[in-house]
PDB file as gemmi writes it, atoms N, CA and C in Angstrom:
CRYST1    1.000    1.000    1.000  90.00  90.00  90.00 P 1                      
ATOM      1  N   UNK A   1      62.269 168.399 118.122  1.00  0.00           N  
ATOM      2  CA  UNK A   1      62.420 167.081 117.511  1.00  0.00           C  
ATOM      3  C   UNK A   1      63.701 166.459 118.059  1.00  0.00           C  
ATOM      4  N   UNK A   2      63.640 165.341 118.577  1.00  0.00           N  
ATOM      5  CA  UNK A   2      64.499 164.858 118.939  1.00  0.00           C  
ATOM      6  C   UNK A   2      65.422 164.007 118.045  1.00  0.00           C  
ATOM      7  N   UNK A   3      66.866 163.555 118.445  1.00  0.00           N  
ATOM      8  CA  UNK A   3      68.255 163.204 117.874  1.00  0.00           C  
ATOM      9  C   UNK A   3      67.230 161.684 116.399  1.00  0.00           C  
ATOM     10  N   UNK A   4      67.042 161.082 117.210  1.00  0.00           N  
ATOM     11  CA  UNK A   4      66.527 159.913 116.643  1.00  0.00           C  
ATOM     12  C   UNK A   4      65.126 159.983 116.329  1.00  0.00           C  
ATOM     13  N   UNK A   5      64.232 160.788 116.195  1.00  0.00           N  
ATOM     14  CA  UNK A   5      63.064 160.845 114.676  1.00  0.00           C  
ATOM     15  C   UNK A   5      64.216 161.754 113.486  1.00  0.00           C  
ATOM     16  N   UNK A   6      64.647 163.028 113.896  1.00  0.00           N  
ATOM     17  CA  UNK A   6      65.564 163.509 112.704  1.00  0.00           C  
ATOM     18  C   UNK A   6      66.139 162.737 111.974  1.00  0.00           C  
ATOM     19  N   UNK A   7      66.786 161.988 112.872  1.00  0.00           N  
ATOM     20  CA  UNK A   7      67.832 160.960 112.009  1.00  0.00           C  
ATOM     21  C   UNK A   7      66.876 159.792 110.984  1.00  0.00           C  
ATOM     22  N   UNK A   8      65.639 159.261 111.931  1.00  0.00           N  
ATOM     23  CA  UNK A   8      64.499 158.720 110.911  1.00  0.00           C  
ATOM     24  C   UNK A   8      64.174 158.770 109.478  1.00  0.00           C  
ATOM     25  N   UNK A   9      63.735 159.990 109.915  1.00  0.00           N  
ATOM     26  CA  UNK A   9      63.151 160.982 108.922  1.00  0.00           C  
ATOM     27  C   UNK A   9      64.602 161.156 107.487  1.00  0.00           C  
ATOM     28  N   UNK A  10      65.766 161.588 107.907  1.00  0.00           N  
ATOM     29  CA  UNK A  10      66.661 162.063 107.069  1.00  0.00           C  
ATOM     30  C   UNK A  10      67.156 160.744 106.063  1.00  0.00           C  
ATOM     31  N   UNK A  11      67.017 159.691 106.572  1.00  0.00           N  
ATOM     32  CA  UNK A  11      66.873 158.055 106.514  1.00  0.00           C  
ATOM     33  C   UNK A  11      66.023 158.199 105.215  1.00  0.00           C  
ATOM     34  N   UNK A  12      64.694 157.765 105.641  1.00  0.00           N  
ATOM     35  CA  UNK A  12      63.637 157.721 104.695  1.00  0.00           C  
ATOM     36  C   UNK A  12      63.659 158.837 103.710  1.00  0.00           C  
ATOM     37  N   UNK A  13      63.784 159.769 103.869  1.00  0.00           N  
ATOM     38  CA  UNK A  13      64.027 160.702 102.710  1.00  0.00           C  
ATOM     39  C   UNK A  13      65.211 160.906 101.663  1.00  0.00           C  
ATOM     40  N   UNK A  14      66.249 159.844 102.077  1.00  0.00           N  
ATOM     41  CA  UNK A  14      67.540 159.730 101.487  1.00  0.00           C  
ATOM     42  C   UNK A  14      67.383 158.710 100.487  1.00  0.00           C  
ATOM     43  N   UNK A  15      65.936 158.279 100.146  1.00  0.00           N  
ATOM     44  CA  UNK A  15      65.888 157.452  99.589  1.00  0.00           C  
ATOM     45  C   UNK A  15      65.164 157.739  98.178  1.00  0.00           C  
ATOM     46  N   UNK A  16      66.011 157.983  96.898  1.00  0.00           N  
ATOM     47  CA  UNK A  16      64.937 159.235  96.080  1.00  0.00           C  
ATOM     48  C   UNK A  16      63.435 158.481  95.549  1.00  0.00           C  
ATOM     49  N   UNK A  17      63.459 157.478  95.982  1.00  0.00           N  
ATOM     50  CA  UNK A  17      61.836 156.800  95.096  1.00  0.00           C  
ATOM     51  C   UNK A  17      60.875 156.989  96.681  1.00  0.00           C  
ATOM     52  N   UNK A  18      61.644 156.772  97.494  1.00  0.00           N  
ATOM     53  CA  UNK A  18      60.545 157.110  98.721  1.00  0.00           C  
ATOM     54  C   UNK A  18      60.253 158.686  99.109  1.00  0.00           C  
ATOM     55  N   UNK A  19      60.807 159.075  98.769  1.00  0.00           N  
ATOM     56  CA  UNK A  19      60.869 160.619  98.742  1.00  0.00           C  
ATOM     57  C   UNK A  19      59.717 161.202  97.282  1.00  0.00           C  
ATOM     58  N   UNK A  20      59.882 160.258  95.873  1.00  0.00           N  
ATOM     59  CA  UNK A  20      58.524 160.363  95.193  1.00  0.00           C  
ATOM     60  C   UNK A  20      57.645 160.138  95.622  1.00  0.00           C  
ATOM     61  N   UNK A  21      57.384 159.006  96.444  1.00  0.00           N  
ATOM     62  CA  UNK A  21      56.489 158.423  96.985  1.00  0.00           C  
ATOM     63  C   UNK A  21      55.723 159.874  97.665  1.00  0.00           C  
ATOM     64  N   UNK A  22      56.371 160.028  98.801  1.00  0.00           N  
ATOM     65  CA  UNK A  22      56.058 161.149  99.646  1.00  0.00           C  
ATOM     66  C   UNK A  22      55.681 162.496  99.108  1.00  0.00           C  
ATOM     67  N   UNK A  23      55.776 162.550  97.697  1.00  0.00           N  
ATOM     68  CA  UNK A  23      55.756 163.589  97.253  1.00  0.00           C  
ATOM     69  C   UNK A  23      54.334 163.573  96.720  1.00  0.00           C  
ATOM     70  N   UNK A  24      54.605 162.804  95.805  1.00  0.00           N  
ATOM     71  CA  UNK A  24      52.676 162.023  95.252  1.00  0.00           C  
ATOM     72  C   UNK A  24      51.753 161.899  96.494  1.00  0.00           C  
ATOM     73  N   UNK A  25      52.041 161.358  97.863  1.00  0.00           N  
ATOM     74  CA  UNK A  25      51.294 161.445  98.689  1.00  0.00           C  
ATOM     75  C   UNK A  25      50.603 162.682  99.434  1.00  0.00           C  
ATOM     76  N   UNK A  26      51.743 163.854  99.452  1.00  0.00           N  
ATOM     77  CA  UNK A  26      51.964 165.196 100.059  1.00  0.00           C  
ATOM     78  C   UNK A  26      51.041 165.799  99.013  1.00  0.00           C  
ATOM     79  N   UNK A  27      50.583 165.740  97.919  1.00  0.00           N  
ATOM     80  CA  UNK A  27      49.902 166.477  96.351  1.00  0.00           C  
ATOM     81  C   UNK A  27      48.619 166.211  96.973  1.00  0.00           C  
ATOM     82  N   UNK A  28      47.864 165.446  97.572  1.00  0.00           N  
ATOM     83  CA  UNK A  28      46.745 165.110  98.117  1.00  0.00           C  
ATOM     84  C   UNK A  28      46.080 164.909  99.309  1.00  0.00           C  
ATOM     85  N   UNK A  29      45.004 165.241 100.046  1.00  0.00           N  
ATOM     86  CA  UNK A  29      44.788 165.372 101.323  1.00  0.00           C  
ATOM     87  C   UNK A  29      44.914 163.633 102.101  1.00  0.00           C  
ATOM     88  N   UNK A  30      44.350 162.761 100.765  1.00  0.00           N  
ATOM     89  CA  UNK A  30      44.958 161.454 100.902  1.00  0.00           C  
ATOM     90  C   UNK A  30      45.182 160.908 100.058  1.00  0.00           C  
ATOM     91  N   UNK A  31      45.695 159.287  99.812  1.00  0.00           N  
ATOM     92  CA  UNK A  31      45.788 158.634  98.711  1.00  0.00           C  
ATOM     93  C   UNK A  31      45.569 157.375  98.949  1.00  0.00           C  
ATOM     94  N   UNK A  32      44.571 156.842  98.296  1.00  0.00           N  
ATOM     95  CA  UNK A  32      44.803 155.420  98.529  1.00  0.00           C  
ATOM     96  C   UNK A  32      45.885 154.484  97.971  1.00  0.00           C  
ATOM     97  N   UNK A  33      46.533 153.327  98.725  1.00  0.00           N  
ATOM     98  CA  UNK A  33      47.456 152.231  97.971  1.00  0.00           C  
ATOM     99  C   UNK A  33      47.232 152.314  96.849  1.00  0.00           C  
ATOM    100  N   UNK A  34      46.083 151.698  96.061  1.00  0.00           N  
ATOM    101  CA  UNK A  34      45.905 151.718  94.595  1.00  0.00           C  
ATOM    102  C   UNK A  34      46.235 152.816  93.896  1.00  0.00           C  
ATOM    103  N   UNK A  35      46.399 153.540  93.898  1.00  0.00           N  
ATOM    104  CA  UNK A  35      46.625 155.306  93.430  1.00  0.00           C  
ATOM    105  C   UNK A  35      48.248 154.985  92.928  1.00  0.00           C  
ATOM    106  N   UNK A  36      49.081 154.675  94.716  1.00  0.00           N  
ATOM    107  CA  UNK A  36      50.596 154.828  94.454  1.00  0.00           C  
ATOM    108  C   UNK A  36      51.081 153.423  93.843  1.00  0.00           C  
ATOM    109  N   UNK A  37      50.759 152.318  93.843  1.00  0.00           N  
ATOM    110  CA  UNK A  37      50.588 151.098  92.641  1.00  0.00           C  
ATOM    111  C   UNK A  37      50.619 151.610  91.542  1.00  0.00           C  
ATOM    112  N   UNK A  38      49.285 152.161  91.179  1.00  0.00           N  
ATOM    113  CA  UNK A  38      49.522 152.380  89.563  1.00  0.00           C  
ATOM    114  C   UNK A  38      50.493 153.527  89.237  1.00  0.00           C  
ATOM    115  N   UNK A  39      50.739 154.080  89.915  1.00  0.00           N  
ATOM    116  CA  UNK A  39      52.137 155.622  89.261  1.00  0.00           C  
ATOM    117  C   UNK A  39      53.153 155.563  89.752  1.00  0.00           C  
ATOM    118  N   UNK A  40      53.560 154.188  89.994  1.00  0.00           N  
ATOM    119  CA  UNK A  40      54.913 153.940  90.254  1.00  0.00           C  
ATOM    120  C   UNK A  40      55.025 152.385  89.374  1.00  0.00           C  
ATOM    121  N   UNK A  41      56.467 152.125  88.936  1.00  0.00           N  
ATOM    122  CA  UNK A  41      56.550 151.405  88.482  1.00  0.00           C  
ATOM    123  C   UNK A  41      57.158 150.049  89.038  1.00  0.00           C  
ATOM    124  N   UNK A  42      56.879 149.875  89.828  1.00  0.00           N  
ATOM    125  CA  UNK A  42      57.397 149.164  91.126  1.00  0.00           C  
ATOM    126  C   UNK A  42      56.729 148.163  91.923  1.00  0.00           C  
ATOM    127  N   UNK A  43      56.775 146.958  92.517  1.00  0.00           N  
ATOM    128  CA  UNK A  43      55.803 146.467  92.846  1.00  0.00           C  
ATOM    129  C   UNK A  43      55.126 146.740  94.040  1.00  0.00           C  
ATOM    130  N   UNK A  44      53.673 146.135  93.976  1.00  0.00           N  
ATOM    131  CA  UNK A  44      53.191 146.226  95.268  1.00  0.00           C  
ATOM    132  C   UNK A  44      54.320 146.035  96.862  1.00  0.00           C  
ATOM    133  N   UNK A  45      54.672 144.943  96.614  1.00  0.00           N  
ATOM    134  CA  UNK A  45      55.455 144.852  98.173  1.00  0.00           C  
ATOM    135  C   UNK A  45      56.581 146.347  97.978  1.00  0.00           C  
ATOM    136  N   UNK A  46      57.068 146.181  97.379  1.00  0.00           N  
ATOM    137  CA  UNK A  46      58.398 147.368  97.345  1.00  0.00           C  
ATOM    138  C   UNK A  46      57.584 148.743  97.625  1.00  0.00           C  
ATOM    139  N   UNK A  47      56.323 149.130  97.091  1.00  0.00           N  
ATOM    140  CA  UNK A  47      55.202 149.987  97.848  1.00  0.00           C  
ATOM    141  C   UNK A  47      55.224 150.110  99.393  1.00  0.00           C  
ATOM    142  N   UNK A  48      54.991 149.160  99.211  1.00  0.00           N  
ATOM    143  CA  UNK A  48      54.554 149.170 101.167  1.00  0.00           C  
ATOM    144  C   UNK A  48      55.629 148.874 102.003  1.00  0.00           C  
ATOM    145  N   UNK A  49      56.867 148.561 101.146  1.00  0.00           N  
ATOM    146  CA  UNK A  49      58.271 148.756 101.910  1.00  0.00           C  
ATOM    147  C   UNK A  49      58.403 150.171 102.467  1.00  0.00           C  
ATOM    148  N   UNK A  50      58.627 151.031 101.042  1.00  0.00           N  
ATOM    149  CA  UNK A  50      58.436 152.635 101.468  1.00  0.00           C  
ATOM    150  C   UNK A  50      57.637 153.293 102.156  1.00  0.00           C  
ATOM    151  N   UNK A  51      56.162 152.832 102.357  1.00  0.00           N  
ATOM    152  CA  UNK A  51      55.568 153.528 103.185  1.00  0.00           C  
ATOM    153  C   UNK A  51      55.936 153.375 104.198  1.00  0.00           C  
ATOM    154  N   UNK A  52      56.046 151.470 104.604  1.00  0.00           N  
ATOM    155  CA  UNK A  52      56.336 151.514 106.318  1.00  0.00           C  
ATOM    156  C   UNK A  52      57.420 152.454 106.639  1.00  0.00           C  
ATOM    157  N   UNK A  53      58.605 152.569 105.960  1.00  0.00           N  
ATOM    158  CA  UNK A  53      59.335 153.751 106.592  1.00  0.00           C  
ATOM    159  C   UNK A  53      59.084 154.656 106.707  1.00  0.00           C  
ATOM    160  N   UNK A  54      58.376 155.392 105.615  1.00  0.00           N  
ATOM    161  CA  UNK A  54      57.948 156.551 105.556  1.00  0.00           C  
ATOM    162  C   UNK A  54      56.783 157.067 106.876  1.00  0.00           C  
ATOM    163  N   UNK A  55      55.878 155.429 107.133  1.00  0.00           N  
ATOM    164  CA  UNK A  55      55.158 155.802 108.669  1.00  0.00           C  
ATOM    165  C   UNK A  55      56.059 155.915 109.648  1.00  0.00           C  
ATOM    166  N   UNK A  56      56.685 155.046 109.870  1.00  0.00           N  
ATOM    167  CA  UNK A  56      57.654 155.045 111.018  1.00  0.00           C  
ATOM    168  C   UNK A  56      58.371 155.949 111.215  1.00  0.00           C  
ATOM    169  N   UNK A  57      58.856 156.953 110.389  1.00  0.00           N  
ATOM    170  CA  UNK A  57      59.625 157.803 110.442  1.00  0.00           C  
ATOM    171  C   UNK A  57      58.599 159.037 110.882  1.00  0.00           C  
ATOM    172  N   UNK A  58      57.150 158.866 110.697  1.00  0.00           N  
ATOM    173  CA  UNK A  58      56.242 159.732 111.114  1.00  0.00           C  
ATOM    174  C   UNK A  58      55.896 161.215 110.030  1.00  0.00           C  
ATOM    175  N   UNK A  59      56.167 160.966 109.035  1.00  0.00           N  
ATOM    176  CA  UNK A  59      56.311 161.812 107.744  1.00  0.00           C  
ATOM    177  C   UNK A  59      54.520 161.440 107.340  1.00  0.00           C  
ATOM    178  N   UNK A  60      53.776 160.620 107.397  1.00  0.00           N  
ATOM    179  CA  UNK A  60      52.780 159.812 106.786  1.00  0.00           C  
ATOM    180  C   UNK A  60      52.352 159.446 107.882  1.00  0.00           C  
ATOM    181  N   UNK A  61      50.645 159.161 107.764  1.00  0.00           N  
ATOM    182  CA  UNK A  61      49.569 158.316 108.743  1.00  0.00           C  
ATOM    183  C   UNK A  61      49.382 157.297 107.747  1.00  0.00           C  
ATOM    184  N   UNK A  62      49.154 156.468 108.030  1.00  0.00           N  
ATOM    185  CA  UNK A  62      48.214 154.948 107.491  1.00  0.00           C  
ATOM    186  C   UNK A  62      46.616 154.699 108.106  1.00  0.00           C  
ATOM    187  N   UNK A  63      45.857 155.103 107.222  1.00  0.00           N  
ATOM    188  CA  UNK A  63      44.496 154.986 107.638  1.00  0.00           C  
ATOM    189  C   UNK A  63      44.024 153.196 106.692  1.00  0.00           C  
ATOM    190  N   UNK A  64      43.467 152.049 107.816  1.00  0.00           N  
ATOM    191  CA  UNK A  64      43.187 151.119 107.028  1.00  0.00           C  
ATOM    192  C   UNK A  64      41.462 151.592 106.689  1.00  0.00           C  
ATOM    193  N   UNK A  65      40.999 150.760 105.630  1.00  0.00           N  
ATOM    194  CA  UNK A  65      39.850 150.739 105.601  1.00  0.00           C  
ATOM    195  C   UNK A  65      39.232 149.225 104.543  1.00  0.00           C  
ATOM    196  N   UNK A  66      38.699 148.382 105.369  1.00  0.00           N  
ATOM    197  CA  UNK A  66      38.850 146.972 104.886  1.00  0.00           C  
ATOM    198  C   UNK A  66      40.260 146.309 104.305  1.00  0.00           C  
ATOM    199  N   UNK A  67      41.179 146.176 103.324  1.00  0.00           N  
ATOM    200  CA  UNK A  67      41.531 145.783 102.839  1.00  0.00           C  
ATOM    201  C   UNK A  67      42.261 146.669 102.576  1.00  0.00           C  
ATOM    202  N   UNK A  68      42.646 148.311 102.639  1.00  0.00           N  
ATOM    203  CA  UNK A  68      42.573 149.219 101.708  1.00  0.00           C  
ATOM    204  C   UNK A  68      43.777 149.680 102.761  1.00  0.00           C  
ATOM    205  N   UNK A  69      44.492 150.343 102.052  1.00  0.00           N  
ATOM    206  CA  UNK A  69      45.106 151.423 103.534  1.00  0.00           C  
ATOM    207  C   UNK A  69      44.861 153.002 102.149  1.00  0.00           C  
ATOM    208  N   UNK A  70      45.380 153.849 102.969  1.00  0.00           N  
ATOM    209  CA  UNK A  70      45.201 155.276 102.604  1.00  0.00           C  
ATOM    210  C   UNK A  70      46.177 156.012 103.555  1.00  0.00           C  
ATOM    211  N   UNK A  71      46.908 156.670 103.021  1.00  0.00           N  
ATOM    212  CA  UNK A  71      47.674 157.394 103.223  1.00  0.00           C  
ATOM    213  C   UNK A  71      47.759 158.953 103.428  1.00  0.00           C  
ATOM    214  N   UNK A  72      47.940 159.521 104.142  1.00  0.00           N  
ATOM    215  CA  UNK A  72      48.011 161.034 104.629  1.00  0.00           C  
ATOM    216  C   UNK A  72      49.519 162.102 104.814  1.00  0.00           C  
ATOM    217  N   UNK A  73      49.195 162.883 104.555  1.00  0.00           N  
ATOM    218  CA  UNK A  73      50.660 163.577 104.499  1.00  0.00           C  
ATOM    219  C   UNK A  73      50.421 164.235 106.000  1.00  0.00           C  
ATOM    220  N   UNK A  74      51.512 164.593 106.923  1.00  0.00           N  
ATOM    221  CA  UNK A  74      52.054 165.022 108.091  1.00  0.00           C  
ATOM    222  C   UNK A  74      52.835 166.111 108.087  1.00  0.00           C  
ATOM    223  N   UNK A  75      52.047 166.784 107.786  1.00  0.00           N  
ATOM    224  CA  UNK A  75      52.723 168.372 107.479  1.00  0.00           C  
ATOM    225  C   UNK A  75      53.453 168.949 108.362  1.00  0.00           C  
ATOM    226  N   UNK A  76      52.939 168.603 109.348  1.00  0.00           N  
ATOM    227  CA  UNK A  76      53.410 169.492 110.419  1.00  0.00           C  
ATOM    228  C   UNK A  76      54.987 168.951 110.793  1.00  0.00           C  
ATOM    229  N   UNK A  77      54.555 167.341 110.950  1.00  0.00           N  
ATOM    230  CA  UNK A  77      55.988 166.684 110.901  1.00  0.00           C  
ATOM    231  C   UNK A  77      57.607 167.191 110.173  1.00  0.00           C  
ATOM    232  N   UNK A  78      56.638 167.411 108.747  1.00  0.00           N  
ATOM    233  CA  UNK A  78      57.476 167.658 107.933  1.00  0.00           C  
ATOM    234  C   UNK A  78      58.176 169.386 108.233  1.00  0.00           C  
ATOM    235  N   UNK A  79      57.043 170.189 108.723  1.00  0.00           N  
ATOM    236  CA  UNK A  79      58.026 171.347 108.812  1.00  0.00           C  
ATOM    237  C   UNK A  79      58.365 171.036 109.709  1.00  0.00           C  
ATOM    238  N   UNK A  80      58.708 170.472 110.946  1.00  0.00           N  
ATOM    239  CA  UNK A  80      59.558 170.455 111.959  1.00  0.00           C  
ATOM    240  C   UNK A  80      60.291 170.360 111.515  1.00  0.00           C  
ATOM    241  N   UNK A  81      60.528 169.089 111.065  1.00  0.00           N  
ATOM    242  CA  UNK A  81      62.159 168.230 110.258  1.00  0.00           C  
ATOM    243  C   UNK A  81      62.872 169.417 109.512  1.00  0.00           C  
ATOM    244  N   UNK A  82      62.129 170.334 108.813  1.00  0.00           N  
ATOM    245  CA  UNK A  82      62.558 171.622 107.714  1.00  0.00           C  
ATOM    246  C   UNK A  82      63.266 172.540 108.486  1.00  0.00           C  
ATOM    247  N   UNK A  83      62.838 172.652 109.838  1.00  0.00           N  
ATOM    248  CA  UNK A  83      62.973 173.882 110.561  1.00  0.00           C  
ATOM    249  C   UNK A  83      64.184 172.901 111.497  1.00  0.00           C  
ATOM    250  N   UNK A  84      64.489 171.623 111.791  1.00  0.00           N  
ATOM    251  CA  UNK A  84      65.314 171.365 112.853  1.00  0.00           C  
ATOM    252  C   UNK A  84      66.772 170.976 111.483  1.00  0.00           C  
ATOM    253  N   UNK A  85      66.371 170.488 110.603  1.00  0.00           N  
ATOM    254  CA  UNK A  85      67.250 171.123 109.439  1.00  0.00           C  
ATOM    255  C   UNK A  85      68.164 172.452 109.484  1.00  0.00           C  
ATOM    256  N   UNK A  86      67.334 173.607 109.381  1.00  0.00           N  
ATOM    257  CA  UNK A  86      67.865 174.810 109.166  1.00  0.00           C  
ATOM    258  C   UNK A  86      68.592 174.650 110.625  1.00  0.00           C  
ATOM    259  N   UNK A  87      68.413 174.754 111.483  1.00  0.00           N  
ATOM    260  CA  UNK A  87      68.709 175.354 113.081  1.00  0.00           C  
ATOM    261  C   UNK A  87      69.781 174.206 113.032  1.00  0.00           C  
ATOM    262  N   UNK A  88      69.782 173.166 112.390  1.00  0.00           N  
ATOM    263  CA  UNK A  88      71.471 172.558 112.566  1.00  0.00           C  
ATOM    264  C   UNK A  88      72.445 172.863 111.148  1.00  0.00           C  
ATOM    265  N   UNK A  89      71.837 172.950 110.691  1.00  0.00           N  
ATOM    266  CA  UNK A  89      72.969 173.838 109.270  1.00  0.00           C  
ATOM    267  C   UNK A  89      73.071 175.066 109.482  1.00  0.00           C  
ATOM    268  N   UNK A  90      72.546 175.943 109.943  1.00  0.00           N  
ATOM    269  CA  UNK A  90      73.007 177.592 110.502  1.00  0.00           C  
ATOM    270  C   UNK A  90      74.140 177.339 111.661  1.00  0.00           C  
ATOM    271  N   UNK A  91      73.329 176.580 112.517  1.00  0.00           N  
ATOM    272  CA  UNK A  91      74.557 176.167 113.816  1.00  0.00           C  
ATOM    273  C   UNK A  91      76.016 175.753 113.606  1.00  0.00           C  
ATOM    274  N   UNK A  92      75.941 174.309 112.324  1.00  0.00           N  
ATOM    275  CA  UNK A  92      77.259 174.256 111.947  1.00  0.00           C  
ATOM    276  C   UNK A  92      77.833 175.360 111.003  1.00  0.00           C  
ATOM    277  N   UNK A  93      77.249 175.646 110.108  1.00  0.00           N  
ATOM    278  CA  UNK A  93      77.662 176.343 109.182  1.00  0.00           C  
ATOM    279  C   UNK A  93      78.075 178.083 109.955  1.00  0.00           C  
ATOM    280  N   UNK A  94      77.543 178.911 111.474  1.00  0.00           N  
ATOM    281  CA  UNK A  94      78.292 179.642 111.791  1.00  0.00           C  
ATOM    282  C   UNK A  94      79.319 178.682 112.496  1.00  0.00           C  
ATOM    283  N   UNK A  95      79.742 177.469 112.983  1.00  0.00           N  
ATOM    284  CA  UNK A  95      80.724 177.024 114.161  1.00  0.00           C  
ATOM    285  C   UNK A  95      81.877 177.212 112.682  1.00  0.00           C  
ATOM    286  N   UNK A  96      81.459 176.608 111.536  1.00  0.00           N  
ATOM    287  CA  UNK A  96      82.309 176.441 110.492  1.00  0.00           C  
ATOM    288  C   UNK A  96      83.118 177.862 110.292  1.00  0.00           C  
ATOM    289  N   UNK A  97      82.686 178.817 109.997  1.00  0.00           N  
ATOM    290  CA  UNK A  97      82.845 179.961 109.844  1.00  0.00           C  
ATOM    291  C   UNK A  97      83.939 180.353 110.640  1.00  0.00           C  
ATOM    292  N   UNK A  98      84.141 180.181 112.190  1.00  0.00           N  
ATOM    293  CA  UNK A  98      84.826 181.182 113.421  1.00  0.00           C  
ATOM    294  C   UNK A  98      86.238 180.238 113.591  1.00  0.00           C  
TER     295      UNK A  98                                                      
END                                                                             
């Protein structure tokens, strides 16, 4: 994973309602918009604020379907980010150490 999706990613997740978001989305193989509307208390646009980051950052797919979008979790994405996480907090945390 390179310097700038990490940094993306660490972005969008620093954000604790988009990070619910992602979480409610991650609980299901998908979700439609209407789903994360009604279990958030928040409006539609402020919705689809978080997702676009949350796509862009590549955490999430956006599937449209008429009118509709639907949302997917990116698992794999996500353990990268988990695993390029660890491998820079072990790295600093032995440089810290010596």
């Amino acid at each position: 994973m390179d310097k700038e999706q990490f940094s993306r990613i660490a972005k969008a997740l620093a954000d604790p309602r988009r990070f619910e978001i992602l979480e409610a989305i991650a609980c299901q193989d998908e979700m439609p918009c209407k789903n994360l509307v009604e279990g958030f208390p928040i409006s539609q646009a402020t919705i689809s604020h978080h997702v676009k980051e949350l796509a862009t950052a590549g955490l999430i797919e956006v599937r449209r379907e008429a009118q509709c979008c639907h949302y997917r979790p990116r698992p794999g994405v996500i353990a990268e980010y988990l695993e390029e996480a660890a491998r820079r907090l072990g790295a600093e945390a032995t440089a810290a150490a010596e």
